[in-house]
C-alpha positions, -999 to +999 in steps of 0.1 A: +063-053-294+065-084-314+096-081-333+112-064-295+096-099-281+115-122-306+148-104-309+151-110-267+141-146-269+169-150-295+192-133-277+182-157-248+188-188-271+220-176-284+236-170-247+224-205-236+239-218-268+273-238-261+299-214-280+314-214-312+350-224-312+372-211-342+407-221-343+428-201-374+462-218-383+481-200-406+511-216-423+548-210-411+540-172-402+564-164-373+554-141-349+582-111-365+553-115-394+529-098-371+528-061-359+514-068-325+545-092-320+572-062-331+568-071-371+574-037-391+578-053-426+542-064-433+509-050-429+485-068-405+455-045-391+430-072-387+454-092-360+464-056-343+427-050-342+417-085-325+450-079-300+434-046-285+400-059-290+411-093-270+438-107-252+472-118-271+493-141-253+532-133-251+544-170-245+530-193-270+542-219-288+531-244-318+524-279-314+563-286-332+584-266-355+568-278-385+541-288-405+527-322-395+538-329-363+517-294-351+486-307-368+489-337-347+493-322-318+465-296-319+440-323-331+450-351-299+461-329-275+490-350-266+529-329-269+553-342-296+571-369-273+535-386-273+520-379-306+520-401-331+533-380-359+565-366-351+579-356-380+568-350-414+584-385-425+590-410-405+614-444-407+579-460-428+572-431-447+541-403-440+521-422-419+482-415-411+467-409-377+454-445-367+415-453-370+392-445-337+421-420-328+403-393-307+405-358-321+393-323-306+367-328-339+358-358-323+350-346-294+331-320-300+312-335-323+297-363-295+289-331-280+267-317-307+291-294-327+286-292-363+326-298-376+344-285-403+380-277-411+395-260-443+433-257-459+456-285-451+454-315-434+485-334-432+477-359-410+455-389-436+454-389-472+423-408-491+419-445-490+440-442-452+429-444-417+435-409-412+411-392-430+393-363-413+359-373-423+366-407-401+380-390-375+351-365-363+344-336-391+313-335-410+334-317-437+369-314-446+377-292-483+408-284-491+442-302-491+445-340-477+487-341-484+511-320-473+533-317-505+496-310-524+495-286-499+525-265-519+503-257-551+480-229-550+466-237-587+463-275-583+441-295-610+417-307-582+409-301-544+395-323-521+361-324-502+357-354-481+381-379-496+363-370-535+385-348-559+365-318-571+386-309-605+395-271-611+392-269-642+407-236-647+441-251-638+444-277-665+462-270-696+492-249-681+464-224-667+460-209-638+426-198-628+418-207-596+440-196-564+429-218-539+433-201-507+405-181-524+382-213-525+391-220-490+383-189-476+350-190-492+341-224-478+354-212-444+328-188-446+302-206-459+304-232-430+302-208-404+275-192-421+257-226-426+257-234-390+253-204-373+222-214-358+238-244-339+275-251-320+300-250-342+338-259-343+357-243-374+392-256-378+407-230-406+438-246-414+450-221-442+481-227-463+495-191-469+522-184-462+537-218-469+552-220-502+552-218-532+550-182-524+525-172-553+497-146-552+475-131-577+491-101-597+459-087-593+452-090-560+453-054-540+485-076-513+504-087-542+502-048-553+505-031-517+547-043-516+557-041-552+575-007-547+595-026-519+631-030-518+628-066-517+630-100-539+600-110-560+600-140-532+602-118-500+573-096-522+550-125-523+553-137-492+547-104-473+512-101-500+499-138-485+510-129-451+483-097-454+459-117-475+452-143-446+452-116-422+425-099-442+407-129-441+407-136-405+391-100-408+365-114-431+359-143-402+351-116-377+328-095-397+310-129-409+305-135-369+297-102-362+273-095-392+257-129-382+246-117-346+272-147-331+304-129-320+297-123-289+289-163-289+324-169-303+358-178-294+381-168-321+421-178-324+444-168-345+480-186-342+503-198-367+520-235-369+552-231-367+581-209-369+594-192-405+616-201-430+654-190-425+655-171-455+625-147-443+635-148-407+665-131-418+656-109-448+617-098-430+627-106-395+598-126-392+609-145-361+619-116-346+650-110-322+646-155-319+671-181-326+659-208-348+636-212-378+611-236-390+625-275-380+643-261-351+635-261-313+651-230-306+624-204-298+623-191-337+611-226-345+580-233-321+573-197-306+540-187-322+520-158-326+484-163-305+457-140-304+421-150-288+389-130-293+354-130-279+333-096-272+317-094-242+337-125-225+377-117-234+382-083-213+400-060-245+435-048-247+445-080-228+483-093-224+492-128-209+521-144-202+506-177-193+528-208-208+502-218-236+509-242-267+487-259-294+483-287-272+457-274-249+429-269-274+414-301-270+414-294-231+400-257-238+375-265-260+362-291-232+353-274-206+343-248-233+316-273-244+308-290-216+324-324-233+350-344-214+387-350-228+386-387-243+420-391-238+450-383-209+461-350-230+489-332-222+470-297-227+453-276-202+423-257-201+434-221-204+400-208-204+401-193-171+431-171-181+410-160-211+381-150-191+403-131-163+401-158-140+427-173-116+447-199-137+453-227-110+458-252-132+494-241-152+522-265-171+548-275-148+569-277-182+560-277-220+582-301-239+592-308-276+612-335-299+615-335-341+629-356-362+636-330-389+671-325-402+690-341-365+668-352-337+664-325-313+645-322-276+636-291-259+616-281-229+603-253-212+597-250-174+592-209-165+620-192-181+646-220-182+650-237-224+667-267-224+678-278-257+701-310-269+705-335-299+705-367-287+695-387-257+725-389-235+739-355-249+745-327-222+720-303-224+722-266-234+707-243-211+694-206-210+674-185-195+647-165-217+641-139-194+678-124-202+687-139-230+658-145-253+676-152-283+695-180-267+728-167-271+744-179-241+748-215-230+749-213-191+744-252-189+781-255-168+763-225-145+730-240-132+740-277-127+710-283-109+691-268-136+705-288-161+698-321-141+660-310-136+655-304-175+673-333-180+650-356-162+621-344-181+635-343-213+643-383-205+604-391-195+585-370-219+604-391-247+580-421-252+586-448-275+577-443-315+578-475-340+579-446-363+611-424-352+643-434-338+663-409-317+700-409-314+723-410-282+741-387-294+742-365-319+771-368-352+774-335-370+784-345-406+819-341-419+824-314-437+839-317-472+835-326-511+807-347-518+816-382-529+801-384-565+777-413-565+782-451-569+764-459-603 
């Protein structure tokens, strides 16, 4: 009667508990990577399992179509024409989130969640005011820079601003895979604090390149019979790697007793690279790649999960991006947004509830390769490459692969897009965006002046 006494009462604590809020961001995985999304080249169980246990949503989007602008977005909850990073590089070179700049970390820490993210960064190296550890996580291990970010056997990773040397990578050697590391501190946390609120931000770097895996490890060996290039080989064995380990997440949760206490996302950052969106297919039937705001560029795989509170086998078709996390995980936590974000609360939606609050428009700008705008409002993309250029129009619901320009159709349509694409564009002293866009003239290269 005892032991029938104290497993109640904890089941009493737990469901009074403020839930756990895991956000998984894989690293420029389209959604053609993904089997629930139409992906037959790569093997991904544990995100076909989550999709029937949970609800996976069918028009998602990243925070941008690359690495650093999407990290800023999910941690302020403000769209790339507000943001402060906007591009990977700016005009002054990679610049760090500002000091006191609020974060969903932040956030949720003031409102008692232990805090910890794993993988990459992006947004702060050491020594800047960007650091996660300033800016609301009790723990941050992994990767501080982006281009660090590219090494799977680096010499050292970092854990709160302090290197922690891998030794087995010295000397031309290469020991330690780091994604392994990561995973293991990913779990670790959550195991740590499963007695308390917790907010896990796994960040993870596969399958950004360099497209390396273990020759040893069972993903590297499930595609060598393939077809395919060494490259397209790798790529498909990291893809299934992090999936496993998002597997490894949900048994952790479940083997813990806290799943049913947990809301789980798994999403990706940004759009694939063109060479696997065209040899893999991984962005699908969609225009664009990574650094582009056609739909292959930003449209992102999203999958959330939570037994008992996210009815199974779910599909929405709710306009959703990285932005609203910050706005989710308030009114998840009870905490209040510290900021005017530009993200909604989609929990209603995942808890089969009326959504009345919905984005009248979702809206993007990137400073990669030529500036580009783009913005969403129900199934009208606008899309252009400068300021005062006319803007490209078409209408998703027909033509999802934007093949068809139907700008000099919809006049009206093009003047309503317009408008928003002009107001959502705030002032940077970082970025600079164009009138009008120049395409470069084609021809021999000028050798340079010495």
């Amino acid at each position: 009667m005892l032991k029938l006494a104290c497993f109640f009462l904890l089941t009493l604590v737990a469901s009074a508990r403020k839930p756990n809020i895991i956000f998984v961001m894989v690293d420029d995985a389209g959604t053609g990577d993904f089997s629930p999304y139409g992906g037959t080249f790569i093997q991904t169980p544990v995100m076909d399992r989550l999709a029937k246990e949970g609800m996976q949503f069918d028009r998602a989007y990243s925070g941008s179509a690359v690495c650093g602008p999407t990290r800023c977005v999910v941690m302020t909850g403000l769209h790339p024409g507000h943001c402060h990073r906007r591009a990977n590089r700016s005009r002054n070179g990679i610049i760090p989130l500002p000091a006191k700049t609020a974060t969903v970390a932040s956030m949720l820490k003031k409102a008692g969640y232990a805090t910890g993210g794993f993988g990459k960064w992006g947004l702060g190296n050491p020594g800047t005011s960007g650091v996660p550890e300033d800016l609301g996580f009790d723990l941050w291990y992994g990767y501080y820079d982006q281009v660090h970010a590219h090494d799977y056997y680096p010499e050292y990773l970092v854990r709160n601003s302090k290197r922690e040397e891998l030794p087995g990578n010295t000397d031309g050697k290469k020991e330690s895979y780091t994604h392994y590391l990561i995973e293991k501190e990913t779990l670790k946390f959550i195991e740590d604090h499963k007695d308390e609120p917790f907010f896990c931000y796994a960040a993870w770097t596969p399958p950004h390149g360099d497209y390396v895996i273990p020759h040893d490890d069972p993903n590297y060996l499930l595609y060598q019979d393939k077809p395919w290039s060494q490259k397209d080989k790798n790529y498909a064995g990291m893809v299934s790697l992090l999936d496993q380990g998002v597997g490894r997440i949900a048994s952790k949760l479940k083997e813990l007793g806290i799943a049913e206490n947990t809301l789980l996302i798994y999403t990706s950052d940004n759009g694939a690279n063109a060479s696997f969106a065209k040899t893999l297919k991984s962005n699908g039937i969609l225009r664009g790649v990574k650094r582009s705001l056609y739909e292959g560029g930003t449209r992102a795989p999203f999958i959330a999960h939570w037994p008992g509170k996210i009815k199974a086998a779910t599909r929405s078709n709710l306009l959703t991006t990285h932005v609203d996390l910050m706005a989710t995980a308030a009114e998840l936590s009870g905490a209040k947004v510290p900021i005017a974000t530009d993200g909604i609360s989609i929990l209603p939606t995942l808890l089969g509830k009326p959504q009345e609050t919905k984005h009248e428009f979702i809206y993007f700008e990137i400073y990669e390769g030529p500036f580009q705008q783009s913005v969403r409002v129900e199934n009208w993309k606008g899309y252009r490459r400068g300021l005062q250029d006319p803007v490209e129009i078409y209408d998703l619901s027909k033509d999802p692969s934007e093949k068809n320009n139907i700008a000099d159709q919809h006049p009206e349509i093009a003047k309503k897009l317009t408008r928003i694409l002009l107001r959502e564009h705030g002032p940077s002293p970082h970025f600079t965006a164009p009138d009008h866009f120049k395409a470069k003239k084609k021809g021999k290269r000028k050798k340079p002046v010495k």
